[in-house]
The first five atom37 places (N, CA, C, CB, O) and aatype in JSON, in Angstrom:
{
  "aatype": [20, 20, 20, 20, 20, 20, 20, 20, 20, 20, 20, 20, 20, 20, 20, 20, 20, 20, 20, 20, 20, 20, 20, 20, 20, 20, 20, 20, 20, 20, 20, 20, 20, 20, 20, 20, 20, 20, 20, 20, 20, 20, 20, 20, 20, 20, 20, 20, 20, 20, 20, 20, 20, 20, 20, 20, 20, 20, 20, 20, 20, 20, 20, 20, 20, 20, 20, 20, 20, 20, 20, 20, 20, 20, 20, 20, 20, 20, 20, 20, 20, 20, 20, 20, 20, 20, 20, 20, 20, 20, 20, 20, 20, 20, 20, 20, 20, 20, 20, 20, 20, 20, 20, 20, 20, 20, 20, 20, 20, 20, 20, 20, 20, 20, 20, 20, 20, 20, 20, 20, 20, 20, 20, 20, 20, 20, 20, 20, 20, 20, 20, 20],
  "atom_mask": [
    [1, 1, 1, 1, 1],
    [1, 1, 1, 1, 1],
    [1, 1, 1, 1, 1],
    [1, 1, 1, 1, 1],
    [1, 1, 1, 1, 1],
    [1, 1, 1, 1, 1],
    [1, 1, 1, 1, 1],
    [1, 1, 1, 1, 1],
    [1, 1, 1, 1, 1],
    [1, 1, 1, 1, 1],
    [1, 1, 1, 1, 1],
    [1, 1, 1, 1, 1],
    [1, 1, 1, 1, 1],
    [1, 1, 1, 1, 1],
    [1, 1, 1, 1, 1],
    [1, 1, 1, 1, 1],
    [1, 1, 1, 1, 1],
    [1, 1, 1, 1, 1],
    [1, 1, 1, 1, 1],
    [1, 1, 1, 1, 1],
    [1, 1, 1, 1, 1],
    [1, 1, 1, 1, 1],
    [1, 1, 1, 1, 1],
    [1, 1, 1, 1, 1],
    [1, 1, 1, 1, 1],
    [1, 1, 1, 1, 1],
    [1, 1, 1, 1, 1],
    [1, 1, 1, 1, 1],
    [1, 1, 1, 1, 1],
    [1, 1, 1, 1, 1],
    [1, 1, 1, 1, 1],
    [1, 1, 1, 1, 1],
    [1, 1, 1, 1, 1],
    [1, 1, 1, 1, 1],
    [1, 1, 1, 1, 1],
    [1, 1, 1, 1, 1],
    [1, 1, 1, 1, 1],
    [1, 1, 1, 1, 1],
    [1, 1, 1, 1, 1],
    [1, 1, 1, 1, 1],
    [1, 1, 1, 1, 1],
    [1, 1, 1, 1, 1],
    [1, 1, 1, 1, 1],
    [1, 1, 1, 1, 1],
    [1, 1, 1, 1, 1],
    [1, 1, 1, 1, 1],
    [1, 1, 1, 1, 1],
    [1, 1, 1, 1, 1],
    [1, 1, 1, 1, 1],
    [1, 1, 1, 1, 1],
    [1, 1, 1, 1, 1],
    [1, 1, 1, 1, 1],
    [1, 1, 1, 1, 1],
    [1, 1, 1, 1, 1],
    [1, 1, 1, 1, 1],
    [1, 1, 1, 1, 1],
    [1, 1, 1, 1, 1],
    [1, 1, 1, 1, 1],
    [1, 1, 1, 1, 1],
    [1, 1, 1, 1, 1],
    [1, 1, 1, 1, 1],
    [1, 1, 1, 1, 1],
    [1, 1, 1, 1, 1],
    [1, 1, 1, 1, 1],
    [1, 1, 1, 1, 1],
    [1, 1, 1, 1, 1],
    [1, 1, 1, 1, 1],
    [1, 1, 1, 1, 1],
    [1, 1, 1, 1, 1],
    [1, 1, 1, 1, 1],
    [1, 1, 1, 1, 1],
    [1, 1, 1, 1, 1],
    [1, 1, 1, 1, 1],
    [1, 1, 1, 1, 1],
    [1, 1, 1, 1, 1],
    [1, 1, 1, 1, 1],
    [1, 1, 1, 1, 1],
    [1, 1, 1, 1, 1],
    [1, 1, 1, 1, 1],
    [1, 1, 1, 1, 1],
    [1, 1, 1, 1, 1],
    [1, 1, 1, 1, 1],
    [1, 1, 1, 1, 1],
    [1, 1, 1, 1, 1],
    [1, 1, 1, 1, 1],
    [1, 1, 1, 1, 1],
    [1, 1, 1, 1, 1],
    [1, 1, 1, 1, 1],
    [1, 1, 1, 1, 1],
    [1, 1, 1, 1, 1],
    [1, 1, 1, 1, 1],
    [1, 1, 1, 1, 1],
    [1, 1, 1, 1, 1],
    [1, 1, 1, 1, 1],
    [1, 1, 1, 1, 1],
    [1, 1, 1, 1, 1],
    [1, 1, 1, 1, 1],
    [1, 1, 1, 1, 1],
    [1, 1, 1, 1, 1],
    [1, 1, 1, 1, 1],
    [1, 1, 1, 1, 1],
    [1, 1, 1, 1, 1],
    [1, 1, 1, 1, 1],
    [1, 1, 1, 1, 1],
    [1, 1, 1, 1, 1],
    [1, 1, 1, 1, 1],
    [1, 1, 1, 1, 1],
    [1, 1, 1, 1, 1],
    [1, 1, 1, 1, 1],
    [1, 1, 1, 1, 1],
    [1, 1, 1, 1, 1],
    [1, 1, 1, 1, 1],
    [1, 1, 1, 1, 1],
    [1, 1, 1, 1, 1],
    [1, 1, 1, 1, 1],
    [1, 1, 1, 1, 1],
    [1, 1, 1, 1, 1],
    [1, 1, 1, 1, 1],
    [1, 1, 1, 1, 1],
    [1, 1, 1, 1, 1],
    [1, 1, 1, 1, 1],
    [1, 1, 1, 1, 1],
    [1, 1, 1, 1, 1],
    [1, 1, 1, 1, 1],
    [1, 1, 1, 1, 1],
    [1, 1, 1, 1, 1],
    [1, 1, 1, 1, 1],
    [1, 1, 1, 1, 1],
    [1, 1, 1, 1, 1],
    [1, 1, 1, 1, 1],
    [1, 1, 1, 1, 1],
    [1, 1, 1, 1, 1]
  ],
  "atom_positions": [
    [[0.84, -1.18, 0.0], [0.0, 0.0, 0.0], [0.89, 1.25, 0.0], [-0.96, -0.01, 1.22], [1.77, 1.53, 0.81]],
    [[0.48, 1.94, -1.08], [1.02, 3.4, -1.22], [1.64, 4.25, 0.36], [-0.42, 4.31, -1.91], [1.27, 3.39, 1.16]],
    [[2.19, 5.13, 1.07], [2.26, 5.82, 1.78], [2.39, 7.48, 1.34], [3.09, 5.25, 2.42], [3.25, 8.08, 0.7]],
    [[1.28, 7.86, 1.91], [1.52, 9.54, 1.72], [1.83, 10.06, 2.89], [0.29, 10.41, 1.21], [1.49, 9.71, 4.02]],
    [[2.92, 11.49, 2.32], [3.47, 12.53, 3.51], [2.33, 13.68, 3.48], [5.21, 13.28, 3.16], [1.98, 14.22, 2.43]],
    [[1.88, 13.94, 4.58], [1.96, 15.22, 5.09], [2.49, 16.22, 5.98], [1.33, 15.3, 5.25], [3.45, 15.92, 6.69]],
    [[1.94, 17.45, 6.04], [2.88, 18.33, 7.35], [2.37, 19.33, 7.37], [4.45, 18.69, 7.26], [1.62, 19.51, 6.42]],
    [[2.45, 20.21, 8.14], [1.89, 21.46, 8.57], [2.12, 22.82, 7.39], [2.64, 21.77, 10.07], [2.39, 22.8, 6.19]],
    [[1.98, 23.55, 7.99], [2.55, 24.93, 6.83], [4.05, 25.1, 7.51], [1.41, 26.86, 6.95], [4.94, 25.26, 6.67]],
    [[4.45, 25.11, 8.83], [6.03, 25.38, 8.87], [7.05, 24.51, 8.53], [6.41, 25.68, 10.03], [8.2, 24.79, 8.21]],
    [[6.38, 23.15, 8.67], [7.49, 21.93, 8.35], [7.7, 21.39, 9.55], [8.95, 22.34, 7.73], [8.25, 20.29, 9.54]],
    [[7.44, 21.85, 10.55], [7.8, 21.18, 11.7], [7.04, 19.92, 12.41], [7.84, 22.13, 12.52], [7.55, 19.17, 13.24]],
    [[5.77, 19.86, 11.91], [5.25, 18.64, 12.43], [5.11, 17.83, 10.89], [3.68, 18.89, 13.4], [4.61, 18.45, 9.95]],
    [[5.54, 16.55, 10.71], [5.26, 15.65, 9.48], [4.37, 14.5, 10.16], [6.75, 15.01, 8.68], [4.29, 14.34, 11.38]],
    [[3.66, 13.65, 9.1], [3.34, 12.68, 8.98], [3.21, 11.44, 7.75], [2.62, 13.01, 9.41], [3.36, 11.65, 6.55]],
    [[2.95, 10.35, 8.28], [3.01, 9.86, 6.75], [1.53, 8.96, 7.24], [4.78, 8.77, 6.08], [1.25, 8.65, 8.39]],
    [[0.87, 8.71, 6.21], [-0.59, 7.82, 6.21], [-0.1, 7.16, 4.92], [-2.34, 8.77, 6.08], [0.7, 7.46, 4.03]],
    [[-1.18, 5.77, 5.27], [-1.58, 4.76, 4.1], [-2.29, 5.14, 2.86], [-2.42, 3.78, 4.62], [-3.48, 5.32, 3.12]],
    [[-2.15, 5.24, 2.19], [-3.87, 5.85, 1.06], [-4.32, 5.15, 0.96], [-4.11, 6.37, -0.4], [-3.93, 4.48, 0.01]],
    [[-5.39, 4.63, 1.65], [-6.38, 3.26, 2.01], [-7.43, 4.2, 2.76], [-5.58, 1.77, 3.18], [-7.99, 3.41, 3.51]],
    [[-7.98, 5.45, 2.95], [-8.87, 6.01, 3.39], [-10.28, 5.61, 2.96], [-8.58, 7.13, 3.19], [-10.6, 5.87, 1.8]],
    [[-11.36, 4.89, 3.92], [-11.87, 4.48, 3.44], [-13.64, 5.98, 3.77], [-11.55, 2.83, 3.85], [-14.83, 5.8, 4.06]],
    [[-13.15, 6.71, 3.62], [-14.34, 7.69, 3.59], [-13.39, 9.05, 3.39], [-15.44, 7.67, 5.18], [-12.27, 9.12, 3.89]],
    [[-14.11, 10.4, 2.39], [-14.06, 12.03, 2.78], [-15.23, 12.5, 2.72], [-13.24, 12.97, 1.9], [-16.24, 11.81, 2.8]],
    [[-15.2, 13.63, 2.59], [-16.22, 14.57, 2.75], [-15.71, 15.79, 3.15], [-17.18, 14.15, 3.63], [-14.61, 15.99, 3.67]],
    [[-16.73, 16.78, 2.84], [-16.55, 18.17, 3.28], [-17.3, 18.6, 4.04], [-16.55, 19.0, 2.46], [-18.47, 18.89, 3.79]],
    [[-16.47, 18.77, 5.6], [-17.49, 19.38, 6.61], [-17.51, 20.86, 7.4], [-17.48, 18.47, 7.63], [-16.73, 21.37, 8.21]],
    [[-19.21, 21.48, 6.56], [-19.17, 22.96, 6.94], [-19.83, 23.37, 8.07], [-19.67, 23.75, 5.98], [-20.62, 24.3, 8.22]],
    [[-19.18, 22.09, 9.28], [-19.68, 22.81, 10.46], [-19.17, 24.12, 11.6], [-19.84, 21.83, 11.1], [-18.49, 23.42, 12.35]],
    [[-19.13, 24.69, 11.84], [-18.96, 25.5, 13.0], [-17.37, 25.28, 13.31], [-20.01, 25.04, 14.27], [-16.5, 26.02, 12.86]],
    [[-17.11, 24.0, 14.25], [-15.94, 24.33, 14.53], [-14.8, 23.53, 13.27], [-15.77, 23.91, 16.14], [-13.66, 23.43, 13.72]],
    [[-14.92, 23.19, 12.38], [-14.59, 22.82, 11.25], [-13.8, 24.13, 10.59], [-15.84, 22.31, 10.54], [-12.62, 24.24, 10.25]],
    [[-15.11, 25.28, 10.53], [-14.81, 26.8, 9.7], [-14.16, 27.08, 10.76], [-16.06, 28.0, 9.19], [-13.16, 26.67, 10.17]],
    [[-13.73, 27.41, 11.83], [-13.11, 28.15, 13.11], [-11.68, 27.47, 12.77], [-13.89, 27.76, 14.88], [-10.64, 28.04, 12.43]],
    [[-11.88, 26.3, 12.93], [-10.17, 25.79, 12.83], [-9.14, 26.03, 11.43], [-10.19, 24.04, 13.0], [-7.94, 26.31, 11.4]],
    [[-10.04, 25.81, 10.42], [-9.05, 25.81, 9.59], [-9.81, 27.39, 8.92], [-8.84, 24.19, 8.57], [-9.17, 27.51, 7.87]],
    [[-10.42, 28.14, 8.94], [-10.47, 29.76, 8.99], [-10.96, 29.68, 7.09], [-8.44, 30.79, 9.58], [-10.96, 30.61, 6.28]],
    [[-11.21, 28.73, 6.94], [-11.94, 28.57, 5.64], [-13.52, 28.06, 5.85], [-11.1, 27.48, 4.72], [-13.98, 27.68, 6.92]],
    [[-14.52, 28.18, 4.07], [-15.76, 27.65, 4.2], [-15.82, 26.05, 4.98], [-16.31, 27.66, 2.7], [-16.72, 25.76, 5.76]],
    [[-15.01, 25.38, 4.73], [-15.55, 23.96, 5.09], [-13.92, 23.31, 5.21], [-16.78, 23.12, 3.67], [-12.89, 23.88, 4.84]],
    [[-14.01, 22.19, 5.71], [-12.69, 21.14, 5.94], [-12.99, 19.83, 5.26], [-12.37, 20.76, 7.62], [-13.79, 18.98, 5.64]],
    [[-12.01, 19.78, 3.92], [-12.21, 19.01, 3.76], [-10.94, 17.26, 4.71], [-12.42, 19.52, 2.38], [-9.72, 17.41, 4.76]],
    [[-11.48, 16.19, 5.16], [-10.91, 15.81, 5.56], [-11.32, 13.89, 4.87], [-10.96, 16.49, 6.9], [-12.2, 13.53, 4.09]],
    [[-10.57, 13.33, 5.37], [-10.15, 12.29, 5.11], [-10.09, 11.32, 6.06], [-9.22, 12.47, 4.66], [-9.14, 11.44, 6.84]],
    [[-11.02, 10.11, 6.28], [-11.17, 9.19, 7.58], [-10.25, 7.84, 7.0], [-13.08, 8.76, 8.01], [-10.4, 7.27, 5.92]],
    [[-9.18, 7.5, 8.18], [-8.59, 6.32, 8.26], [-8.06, 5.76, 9.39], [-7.78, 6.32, 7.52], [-7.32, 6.44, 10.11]],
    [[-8.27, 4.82, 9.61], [-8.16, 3.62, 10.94], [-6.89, 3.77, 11.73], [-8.13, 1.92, 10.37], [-5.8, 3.59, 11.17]],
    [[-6.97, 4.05, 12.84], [-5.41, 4.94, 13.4], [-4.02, 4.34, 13.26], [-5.41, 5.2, 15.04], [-2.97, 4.98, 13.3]],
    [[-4.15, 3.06, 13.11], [-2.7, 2.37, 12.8], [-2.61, 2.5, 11.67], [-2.4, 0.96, 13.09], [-1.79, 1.64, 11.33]],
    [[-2.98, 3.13, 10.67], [-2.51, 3.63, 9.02], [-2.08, 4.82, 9.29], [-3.7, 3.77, 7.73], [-1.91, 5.46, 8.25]],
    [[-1.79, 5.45, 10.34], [-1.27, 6.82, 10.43], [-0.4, 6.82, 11.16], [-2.03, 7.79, 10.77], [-0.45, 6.07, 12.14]],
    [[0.62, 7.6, 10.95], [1.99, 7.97, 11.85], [2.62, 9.58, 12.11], [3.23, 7.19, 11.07], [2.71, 10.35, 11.15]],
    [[2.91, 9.87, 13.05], [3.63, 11.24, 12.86], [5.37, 10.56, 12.95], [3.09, 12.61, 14.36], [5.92, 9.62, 13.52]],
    [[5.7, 11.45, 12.24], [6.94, 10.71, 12.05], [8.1, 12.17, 12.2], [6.92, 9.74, 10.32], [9.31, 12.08, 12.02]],
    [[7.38, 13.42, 12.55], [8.21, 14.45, 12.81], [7.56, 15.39, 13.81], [8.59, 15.11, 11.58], [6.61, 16.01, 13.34]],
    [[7.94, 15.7, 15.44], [7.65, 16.85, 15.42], [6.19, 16.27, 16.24], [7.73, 17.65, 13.9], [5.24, 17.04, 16.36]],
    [[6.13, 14.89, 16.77], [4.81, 15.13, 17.87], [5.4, 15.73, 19.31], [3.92, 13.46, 18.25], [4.73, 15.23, 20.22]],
    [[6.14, 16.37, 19.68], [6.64, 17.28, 20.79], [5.79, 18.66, 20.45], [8.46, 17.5, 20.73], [5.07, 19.24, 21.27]],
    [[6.02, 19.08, 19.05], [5.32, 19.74, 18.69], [3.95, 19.9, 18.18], [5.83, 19.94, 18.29], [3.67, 20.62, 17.22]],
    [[3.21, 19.31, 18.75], [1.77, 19.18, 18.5], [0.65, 20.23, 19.59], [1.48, 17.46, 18.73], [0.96, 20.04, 20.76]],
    [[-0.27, 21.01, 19.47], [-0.8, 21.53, 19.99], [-2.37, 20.62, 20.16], [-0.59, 22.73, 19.43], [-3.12, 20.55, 19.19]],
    [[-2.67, 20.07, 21.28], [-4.18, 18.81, 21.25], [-5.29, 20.36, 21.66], [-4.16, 16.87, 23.19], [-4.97, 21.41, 22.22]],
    [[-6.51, 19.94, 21.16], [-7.54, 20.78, 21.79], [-8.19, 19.73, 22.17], [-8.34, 21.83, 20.99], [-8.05, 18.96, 21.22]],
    [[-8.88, 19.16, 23.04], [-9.58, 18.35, 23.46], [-9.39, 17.25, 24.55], [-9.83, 17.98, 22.56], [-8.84, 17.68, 25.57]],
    [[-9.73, 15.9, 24.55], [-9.14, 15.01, 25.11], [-8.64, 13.89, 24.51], [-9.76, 14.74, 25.86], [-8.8, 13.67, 23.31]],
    [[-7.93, 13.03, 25.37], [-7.06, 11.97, 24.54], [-7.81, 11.19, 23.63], [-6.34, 10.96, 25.42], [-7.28, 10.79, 22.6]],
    [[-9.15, 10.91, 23.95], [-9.74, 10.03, 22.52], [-10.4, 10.57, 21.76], [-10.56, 8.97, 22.63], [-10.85, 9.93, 20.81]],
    [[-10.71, 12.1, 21.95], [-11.39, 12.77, 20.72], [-10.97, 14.5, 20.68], [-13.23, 12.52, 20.88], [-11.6, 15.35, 21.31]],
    [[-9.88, 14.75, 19.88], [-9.47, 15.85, 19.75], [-8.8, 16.68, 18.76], [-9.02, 15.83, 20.43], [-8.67, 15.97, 17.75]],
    [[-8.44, 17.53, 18.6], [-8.02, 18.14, 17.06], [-6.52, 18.68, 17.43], [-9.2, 19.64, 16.38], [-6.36, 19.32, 18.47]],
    [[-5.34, 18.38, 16.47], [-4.38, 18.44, 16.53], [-3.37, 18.94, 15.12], [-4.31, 17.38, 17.07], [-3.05, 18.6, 13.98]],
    [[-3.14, 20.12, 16.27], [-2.44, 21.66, 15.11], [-0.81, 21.48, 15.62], [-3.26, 23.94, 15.7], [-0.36, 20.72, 16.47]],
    [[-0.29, 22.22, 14.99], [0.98, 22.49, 15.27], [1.27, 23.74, 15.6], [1.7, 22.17, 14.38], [0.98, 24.79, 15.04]],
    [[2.09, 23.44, 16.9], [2.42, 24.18, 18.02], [2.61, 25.56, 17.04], [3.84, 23.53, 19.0], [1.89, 26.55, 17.04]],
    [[3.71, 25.33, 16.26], [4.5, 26.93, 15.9], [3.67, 27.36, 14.59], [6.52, 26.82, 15.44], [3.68, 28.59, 14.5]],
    [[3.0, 26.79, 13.61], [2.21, 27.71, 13.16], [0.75, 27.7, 12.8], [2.75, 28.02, 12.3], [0.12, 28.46, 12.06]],
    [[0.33, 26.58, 13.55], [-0.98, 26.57, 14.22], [-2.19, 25.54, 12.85], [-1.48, 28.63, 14.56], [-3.4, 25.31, 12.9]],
    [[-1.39, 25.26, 12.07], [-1.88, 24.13, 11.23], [-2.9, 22.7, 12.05], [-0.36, 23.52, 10.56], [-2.56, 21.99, 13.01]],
    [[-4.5, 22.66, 11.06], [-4.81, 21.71, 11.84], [-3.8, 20.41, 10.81], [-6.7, 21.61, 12.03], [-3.3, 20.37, 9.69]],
    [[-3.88, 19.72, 11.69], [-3.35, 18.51, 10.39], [-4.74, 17.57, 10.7], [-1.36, 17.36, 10.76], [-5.54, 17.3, 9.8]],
    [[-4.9, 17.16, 12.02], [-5.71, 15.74, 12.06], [-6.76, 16.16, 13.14], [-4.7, 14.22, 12.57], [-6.74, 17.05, 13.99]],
    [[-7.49, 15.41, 12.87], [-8.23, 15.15, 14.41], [-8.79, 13.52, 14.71], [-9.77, 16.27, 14.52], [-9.24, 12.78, 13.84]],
    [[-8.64, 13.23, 16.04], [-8.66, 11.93, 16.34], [-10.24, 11.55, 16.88], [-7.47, 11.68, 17.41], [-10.77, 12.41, 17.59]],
    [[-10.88, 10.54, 16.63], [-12.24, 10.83, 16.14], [-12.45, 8.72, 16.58], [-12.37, 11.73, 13.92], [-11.61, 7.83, 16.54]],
    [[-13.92, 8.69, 16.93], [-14.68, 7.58, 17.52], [-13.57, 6.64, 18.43], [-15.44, 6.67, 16.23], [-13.03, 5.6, 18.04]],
    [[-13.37, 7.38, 19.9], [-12.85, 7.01, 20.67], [-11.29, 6.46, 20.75], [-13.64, 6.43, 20.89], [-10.65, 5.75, 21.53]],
    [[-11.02, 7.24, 19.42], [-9.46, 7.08, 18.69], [-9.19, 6.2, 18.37], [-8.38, 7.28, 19.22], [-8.05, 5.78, 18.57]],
    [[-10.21, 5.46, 17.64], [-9.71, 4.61, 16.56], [-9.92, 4.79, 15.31], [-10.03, 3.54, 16.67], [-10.05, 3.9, 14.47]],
    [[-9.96, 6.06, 15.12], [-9.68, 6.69, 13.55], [-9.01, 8.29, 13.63], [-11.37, 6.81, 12.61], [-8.82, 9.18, 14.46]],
    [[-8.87, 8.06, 12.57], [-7.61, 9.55, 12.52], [-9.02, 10.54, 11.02], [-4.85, 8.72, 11.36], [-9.46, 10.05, 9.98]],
    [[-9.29, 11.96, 11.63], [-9.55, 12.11, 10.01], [-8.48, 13.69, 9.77], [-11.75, 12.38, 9.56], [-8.24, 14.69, 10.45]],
    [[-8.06, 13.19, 8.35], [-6.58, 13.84, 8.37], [-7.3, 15.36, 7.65], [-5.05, 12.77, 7.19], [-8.45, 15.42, 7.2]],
    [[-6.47, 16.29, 7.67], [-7.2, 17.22, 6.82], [-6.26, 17.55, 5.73], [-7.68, 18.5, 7.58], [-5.1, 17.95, 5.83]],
    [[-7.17, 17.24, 4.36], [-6.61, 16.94, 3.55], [-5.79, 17.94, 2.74], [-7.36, 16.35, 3.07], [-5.08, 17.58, 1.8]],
    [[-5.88, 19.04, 3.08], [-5.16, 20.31, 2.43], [-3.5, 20.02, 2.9], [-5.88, 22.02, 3.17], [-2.46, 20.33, 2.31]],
    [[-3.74, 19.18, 4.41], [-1.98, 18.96, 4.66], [-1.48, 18.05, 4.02], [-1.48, 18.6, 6.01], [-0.32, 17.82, 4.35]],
    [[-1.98, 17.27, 3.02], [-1.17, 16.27, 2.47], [-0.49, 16.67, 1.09], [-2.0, 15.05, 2.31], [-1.04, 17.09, 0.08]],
    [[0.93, 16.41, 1.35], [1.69, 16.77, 0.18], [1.68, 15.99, -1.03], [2.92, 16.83, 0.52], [1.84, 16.5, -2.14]],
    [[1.44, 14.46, -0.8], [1.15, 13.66, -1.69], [-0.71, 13.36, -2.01], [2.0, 12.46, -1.22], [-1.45, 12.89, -1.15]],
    [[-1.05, 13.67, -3.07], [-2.51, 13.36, -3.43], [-3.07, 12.15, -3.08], [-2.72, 13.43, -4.77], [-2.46, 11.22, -3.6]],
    [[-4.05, 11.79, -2.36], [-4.68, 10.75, -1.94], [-5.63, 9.71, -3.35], [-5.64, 11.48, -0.74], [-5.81, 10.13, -4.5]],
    [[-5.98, 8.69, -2.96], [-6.52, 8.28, -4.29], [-7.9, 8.77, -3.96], [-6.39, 6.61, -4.75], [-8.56, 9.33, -4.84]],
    [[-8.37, 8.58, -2.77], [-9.85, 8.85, -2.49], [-10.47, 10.97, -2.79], [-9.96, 8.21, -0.42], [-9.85, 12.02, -2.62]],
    [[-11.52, 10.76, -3.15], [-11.81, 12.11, -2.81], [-12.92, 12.39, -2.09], [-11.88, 12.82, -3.83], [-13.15, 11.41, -1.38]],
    [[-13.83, 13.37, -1.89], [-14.51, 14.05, -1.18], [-15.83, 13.2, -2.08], [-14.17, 15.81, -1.14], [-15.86, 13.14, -3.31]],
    [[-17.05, 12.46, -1.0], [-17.85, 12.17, -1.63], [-19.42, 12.71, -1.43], [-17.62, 11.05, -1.59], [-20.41, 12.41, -2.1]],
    [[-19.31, 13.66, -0.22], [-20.29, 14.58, 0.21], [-20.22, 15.64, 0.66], [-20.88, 14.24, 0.85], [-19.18, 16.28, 0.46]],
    [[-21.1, 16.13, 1.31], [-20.96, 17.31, 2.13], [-21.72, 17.27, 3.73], [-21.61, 18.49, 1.21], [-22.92, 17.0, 3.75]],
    [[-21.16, 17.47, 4.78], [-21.85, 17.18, 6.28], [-21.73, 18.8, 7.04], [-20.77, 15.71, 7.35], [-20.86, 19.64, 7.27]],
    [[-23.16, 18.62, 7.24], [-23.26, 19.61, 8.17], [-23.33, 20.87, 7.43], [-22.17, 19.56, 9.12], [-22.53, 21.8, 7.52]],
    [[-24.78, 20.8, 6.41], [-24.49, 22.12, 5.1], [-25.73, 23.09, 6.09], [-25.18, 21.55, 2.7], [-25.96, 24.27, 5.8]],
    [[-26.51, 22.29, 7.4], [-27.31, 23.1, 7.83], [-26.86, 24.25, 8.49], [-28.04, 22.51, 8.46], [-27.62, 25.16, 8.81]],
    [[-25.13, 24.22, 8.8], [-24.8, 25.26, 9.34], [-23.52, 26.0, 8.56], [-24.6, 24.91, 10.7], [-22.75, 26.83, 9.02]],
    [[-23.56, 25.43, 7.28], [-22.72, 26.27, 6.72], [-22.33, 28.04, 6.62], [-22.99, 25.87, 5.79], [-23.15, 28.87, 7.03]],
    [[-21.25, 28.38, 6.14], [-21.28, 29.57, 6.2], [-22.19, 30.28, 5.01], [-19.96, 29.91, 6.26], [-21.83, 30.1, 3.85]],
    [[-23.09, 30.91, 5.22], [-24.0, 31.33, 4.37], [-23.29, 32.72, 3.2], [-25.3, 31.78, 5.42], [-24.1, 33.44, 2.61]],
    [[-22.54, 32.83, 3.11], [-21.89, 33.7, 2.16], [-21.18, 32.38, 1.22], [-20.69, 34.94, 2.99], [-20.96, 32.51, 0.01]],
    [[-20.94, 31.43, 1.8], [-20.38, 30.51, 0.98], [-21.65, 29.03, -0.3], [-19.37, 29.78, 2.37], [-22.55, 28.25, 0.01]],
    [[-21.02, 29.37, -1.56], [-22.22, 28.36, -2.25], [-21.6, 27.45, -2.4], [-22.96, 28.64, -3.57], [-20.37, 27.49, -2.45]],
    [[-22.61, 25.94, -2.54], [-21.97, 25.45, -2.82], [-22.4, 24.92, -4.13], [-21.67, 24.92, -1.96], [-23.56, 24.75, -4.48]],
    [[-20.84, 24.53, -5.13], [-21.22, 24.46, -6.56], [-21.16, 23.35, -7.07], [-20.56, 25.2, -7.35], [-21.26, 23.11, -8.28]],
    [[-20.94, 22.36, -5.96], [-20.89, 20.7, -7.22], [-22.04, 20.09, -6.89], [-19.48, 19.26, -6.97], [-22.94, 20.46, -6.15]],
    [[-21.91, 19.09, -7.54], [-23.1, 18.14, -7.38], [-23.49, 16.69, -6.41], [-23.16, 17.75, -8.6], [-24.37, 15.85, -6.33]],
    [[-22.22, 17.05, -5.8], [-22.14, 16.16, -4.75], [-23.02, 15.82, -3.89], [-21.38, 16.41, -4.15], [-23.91, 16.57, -4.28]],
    [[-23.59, 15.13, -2.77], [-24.99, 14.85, -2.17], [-24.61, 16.09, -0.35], [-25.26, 12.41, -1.86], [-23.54, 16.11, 0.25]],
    [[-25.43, 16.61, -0.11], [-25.65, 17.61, 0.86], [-26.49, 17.13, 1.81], [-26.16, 18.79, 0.35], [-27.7, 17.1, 1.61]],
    [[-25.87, 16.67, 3.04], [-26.49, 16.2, 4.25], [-26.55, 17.38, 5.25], [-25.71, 14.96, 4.84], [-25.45, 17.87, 5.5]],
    [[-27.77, 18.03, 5.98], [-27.88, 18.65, 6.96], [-26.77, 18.68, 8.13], [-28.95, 18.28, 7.28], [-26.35, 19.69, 8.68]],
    [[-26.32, 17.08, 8.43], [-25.87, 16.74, 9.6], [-24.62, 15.91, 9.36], [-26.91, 16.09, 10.35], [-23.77, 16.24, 8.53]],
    [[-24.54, 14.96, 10.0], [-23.41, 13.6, 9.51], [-24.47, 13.12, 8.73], [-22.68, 12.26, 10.81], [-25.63, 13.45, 8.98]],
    [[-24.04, 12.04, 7.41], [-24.06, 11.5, 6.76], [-25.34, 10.22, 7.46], [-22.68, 11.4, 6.4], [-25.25, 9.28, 8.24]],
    [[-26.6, 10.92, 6.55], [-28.22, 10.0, 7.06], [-28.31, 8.52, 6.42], [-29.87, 10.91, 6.35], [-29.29, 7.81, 6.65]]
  ]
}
């Protein structure tokens, strides 16, 4: 199985994942737009032993708690991941990956609270909430 790198915007935190993601989507909820300071996040769900940080977890900034939390980097505040259903999945955010994933974005979650200045233009399927 393929391995892709990602990393923050300074370089200081890396990782590498499997490309075996077996779900994306784009989610325009609330704290989704707050973290990464854009319309929506798009991110990427995979099973936590397909993921590694391999640079730079000293440097990790956690918001949350140990089995469900979102994780930026300390020095320039990049989300990369957040750790998600009692941490046994990682969903990565996919703007940090330097290498292109095979999977892409196959919906949209949480369009009931999207940012309303923002449209959206594909044709992809639009769930109110998580995925009904």
């Amino acid at each position: 199985m393929a391995r892709l790198a990602g990393k923050c915007y300074c370089g200081a935190v890396a990782y590498e994942v499997e490309d075996a993601f077996v779900y994306a989507a784009n989610c325009h909820c609330s704290d989704c737009r707050r973290t990464t300071g854009s319309a929506f996040k798009p991110f990427a769900g995979i099973e936590r032993q397909k993921f590694a940080l391999v640079k730079g977890d000293d440097g990790l900034l956690i918001f949350g708690d140990v089995d469900t939390h979102n994780a930026h980097c300390r020095a320039c505040g990049s989300l990369l991941y957040s750790l998600v259903r009692e941490a046994a999945w990682v969903h990565v955010a996919m703007g940090t990956l330097v290498d292109a994933p095979t999977v892409r974005p196959t919906h949209h979650i949480f369009v009931a609270s999207k940012a309303p200045w923002y449209d959206i233009t594909d044709n992809l399927p639009q769930y109110r909430g998580h995925k009904e």
